[in-house]
Backbone bond lengths (Angstrom), bond angles and torsions (degrees), N, CA, C in turn:
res aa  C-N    CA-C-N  psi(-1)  N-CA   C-N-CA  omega(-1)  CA-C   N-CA-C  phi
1 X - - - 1.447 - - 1.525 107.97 -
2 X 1.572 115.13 132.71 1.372 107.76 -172.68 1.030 101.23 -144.94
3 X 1.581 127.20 148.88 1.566 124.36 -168.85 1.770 91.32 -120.87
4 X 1.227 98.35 65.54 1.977 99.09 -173.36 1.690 94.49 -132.75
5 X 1.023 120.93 136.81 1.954 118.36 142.30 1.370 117.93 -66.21
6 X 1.384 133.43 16.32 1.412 116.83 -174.77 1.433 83.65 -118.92
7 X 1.736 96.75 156.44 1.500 107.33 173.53 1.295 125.04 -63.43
8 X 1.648 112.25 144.17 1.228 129.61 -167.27 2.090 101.68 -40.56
9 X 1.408 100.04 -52.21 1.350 85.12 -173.14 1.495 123.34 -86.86
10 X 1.234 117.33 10.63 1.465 127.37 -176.81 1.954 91.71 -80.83
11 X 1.710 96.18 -58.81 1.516 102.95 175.43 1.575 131.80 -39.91
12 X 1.482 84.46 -44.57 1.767 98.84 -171.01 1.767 85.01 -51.87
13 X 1.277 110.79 -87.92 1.229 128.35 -174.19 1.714 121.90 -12.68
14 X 1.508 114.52 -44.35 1.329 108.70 -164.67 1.592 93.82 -92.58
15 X 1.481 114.93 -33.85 1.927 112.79 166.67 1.238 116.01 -39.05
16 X 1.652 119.90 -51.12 1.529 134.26 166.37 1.336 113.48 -35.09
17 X 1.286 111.22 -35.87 1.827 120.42 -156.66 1.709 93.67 -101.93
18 X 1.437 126.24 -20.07 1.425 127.65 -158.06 1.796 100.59 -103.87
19 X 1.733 105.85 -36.39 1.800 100.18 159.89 1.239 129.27 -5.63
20 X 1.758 86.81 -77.89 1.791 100.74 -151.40 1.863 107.17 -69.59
21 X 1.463 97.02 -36.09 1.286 86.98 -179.90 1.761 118.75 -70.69
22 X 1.192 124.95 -26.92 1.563 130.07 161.97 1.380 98.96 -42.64
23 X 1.051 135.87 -63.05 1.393 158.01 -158.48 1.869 98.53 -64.26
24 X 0.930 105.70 -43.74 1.515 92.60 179.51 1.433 103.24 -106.61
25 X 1.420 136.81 2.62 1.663 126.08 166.19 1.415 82.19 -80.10
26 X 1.508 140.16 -57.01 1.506 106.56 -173.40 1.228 139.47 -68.48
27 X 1.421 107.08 1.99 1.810 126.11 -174.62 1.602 82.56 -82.22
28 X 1.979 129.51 -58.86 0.743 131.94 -160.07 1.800 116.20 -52.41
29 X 1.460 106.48 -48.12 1.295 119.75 156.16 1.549 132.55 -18.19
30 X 1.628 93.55 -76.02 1.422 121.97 -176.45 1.924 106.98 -61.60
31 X 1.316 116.31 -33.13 1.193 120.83 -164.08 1.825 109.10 -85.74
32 X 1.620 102.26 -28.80 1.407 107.46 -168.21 1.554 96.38 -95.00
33 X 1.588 131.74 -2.54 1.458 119.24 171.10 1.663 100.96 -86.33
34 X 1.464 111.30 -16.82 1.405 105.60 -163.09 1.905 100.90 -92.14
35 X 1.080 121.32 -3.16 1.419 140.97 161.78 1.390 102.27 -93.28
36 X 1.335 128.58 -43.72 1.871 124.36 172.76 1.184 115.52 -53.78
37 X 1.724 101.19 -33.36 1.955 85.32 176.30 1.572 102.93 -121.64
38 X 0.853 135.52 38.98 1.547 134.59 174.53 1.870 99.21 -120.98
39 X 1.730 119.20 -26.00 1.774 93.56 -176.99 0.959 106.28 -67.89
40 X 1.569 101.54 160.94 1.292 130.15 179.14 1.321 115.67 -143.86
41 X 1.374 132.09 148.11 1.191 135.15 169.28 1.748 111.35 135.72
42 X 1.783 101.44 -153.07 1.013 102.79 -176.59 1.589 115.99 -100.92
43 X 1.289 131.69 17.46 1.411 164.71 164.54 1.670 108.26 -99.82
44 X 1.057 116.25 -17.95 1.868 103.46 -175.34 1.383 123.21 -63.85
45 X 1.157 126.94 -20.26 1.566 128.41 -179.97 1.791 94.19 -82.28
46 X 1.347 135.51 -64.94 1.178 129.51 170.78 1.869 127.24 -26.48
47 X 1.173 91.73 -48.16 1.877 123.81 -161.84 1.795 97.56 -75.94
48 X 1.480 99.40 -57.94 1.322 110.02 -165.13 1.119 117.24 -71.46
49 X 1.862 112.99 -26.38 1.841 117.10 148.32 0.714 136.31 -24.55
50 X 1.915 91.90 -70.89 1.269 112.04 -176.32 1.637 139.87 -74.45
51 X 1.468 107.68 -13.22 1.401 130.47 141.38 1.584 118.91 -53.04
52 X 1.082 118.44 -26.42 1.392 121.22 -179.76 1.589 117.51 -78.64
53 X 1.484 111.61 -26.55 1.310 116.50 -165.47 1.571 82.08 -111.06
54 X 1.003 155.81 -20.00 1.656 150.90 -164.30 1.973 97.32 -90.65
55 X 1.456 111.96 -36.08 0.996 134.40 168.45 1.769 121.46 -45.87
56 X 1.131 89.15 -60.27 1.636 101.21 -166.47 1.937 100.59 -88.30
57 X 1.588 104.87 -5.69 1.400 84.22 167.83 1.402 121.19 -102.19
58 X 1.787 98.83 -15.03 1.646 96.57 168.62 1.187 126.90 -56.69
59 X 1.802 105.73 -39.41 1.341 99.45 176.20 1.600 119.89 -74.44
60 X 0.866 122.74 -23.80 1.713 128.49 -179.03 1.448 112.71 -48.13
61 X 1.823 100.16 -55.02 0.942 115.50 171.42 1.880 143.56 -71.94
62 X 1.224 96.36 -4.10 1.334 134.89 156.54 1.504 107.60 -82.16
63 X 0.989 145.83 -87.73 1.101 138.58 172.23 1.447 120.03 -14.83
64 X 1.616 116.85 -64.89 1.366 123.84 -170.59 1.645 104.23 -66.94
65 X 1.456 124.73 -21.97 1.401 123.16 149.81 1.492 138.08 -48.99
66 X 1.538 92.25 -45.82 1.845 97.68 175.45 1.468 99.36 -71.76
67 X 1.708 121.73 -34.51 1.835 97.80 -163.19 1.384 96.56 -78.34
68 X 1.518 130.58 -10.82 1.543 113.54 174.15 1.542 98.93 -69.85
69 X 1.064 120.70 -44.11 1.467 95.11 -170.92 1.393 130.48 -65.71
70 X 1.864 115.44 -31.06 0.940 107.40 161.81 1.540 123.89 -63.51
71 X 1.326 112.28 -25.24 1.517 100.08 -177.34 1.593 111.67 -67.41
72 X 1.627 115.29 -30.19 1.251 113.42 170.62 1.733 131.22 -60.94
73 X 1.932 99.59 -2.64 1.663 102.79 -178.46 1.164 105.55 90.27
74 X 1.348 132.40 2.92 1.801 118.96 158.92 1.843 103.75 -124.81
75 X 1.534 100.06 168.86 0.942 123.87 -161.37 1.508 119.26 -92.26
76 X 1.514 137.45 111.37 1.077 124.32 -160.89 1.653 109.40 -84.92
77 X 1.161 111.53 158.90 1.142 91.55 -149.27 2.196 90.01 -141.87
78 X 2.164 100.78 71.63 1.189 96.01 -170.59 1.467 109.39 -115.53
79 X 1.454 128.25 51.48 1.550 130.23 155.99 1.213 103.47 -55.51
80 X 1.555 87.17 169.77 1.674 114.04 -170.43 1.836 101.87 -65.84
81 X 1.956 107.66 -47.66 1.156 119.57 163.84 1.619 121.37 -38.41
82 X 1.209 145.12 -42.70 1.650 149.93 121.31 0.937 123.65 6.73
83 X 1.446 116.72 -97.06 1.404 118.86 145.14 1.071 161.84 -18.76
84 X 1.453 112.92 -32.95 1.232 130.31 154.42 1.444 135.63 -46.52
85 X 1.829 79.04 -44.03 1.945 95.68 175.46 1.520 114.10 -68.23
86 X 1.453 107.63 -10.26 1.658 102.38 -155.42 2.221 98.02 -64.65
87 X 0.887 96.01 -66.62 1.622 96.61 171.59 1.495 111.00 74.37
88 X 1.435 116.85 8.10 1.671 118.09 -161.35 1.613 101.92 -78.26
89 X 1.183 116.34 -56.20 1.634 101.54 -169.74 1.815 105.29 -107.15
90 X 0.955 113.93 45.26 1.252 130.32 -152.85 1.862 121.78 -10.37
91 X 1.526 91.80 -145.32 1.689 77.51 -152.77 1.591 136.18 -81.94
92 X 1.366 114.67 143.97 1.670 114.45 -151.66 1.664 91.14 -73.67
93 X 1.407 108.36 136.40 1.642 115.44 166.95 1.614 108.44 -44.63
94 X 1.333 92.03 142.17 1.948 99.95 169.64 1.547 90.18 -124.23
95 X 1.658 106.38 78.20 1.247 118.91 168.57 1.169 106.66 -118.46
96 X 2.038 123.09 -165.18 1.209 138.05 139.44 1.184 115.53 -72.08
97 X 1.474 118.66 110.41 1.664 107.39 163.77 1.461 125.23 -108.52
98 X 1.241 103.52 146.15 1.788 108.80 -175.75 1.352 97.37 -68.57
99 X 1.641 137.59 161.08 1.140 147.66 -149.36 2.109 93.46 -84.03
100 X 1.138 126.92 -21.99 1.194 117.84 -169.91 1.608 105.00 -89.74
101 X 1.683 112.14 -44.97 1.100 112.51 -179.43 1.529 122.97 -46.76
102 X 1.708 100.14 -29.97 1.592 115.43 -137.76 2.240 71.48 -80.38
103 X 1.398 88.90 -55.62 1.684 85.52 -168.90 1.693 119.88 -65.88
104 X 1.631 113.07 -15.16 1.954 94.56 157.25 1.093 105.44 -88.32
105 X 0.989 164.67 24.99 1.546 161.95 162.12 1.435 95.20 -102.64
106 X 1.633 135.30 -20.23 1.583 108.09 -177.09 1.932 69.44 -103.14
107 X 1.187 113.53 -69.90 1.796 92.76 -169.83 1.465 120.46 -5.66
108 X 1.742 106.96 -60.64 1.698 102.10 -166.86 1.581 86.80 -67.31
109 X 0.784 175.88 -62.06 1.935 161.68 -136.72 1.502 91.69 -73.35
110 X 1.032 123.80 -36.48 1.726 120.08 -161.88 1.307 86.32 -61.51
111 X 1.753 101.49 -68.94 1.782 92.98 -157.09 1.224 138.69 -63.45
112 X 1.660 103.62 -26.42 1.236 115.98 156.98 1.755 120.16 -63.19
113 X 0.931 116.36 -36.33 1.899 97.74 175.66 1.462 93.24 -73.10
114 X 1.295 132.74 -54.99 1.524 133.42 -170.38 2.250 106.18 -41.33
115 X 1.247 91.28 -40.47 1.423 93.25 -179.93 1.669 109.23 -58.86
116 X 1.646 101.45 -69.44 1.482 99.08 168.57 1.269 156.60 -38.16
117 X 1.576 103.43 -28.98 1.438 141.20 153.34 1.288 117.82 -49.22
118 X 1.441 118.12 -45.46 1.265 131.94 -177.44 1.888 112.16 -70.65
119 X 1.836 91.70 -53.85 1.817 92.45 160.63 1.701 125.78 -52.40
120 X 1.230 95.72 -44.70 1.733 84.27 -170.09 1.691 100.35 -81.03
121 X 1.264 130.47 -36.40 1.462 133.83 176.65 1.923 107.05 -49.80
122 X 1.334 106.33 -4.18 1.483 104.17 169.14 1.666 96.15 -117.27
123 X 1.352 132.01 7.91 1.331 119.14 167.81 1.601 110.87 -88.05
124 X 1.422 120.78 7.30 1.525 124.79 -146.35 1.865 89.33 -149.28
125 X 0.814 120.57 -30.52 1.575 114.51 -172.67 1.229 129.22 -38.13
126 X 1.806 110.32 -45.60 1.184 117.53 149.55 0.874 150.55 -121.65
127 X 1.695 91.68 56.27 1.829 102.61 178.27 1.639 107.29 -128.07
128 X 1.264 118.66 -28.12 1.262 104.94 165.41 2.066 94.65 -153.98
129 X 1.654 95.88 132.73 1.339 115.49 154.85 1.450 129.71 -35.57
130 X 1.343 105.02 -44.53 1.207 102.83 -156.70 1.802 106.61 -93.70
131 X 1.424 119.45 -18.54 1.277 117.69 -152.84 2.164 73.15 -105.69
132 X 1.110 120.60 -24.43 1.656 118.56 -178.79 1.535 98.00 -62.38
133 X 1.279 115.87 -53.34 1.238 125.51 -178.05 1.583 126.15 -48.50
134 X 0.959 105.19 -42.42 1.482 126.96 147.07 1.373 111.39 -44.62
135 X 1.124 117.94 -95.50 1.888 117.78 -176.19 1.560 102.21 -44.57
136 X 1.225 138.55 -66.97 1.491 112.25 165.30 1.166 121.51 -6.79
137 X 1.980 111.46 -77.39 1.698 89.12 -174.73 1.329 116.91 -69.82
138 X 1.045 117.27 -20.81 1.689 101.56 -172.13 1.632 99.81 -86.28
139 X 1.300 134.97 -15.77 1.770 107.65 165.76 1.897 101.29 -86.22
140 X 1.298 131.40 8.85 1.376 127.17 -171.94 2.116 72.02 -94.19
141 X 1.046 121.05 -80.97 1.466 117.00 -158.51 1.278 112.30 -51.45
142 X 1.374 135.19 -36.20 1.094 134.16 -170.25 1.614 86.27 -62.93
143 X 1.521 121.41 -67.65 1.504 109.69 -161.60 1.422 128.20 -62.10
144 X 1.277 111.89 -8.40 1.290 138.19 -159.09 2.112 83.86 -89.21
145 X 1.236 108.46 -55.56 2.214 116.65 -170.31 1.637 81.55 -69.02
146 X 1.039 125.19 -20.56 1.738 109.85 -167.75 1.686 113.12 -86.56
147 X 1.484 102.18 -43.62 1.403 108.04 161.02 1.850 112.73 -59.69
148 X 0.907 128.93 -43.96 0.852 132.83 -171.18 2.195 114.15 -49.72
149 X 1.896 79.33 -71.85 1.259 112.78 178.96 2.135 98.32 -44.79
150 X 1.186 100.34 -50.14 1.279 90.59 175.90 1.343 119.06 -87.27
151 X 1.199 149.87 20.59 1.014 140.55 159.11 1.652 115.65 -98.47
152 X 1.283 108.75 -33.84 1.066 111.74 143.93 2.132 139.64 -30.43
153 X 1.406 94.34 -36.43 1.452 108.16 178.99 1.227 101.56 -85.46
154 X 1.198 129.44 -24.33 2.324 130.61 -174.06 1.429 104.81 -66.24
């Protein structure tokens, strides 16, 4: 069932391409609360903010991914079970981190989903506008928290 005008298999296809990246804004999610409550130091009121607002856009932006897919007629598919498999930049410390560490350890996740984003956002470019349009902003913001996140570390 698909609430799209483009053909079923044009759709299938660009949902395919819109997954993985859902899949890592919620890795991105999950990884920057587990840095929200683990900084420490003399940076944590700053850090732990700013995790808060980096936070709430991964997930937003995750979200507005799964309803493209459902609108495209497939099923997103973001349990904890999902996730699990992802395994790409592997696993975030369940340490104490000092406020700098805590933010290159979410930096390297930025750039790496931002990279990936960028691959599948060319599996979709020319098949539908509207779901490209989408990965635009979300690889423009992702790179946009990465500059940030790293300028922050200079």
């Amino acid at each position: 069932m698909g609430w799209t005008v483009l053909p079923e298999e044009t759709a299938s296809k660009v949902a395919d391409n819109l997954q993985p990246t859902m899949l890592d804004l919620i890795d991105l999610h999950l990884v920057g609360k587990q840095a929200h409550w683990t900084v420490v130091g003399e940076s944590f009121q700053p850090v732990h903010e700013r995790l808060d607002i980096l936070i709430d856009q991964w997930r937003l932006w995750s979200d507005s991914v799964a309803e493209r897919i459902v609108i495209l007629g497939a099923l997103p598919k973001g349990r904890a079970h999902d996730i699990a498999h992802l395994g790409k930049d592997g696993e975030f410390p369940v340490a104490w981190l000092d406020g700098n560490e805590a933010m290159r350890l979410v930096a390297d996740r930025v750039e790496a989903t931002a990279r990936r984003a960028r691959e599948h956002q060319q599996g979709i470019e020319d098949l539908d506008v509207i779901s490209d349009g989408l990965m635009q902003t979300i690889i423009e913001g992702l790179e946009e928290q990465l500059w940030m996140l790293r300028a922050h570390l200079q």
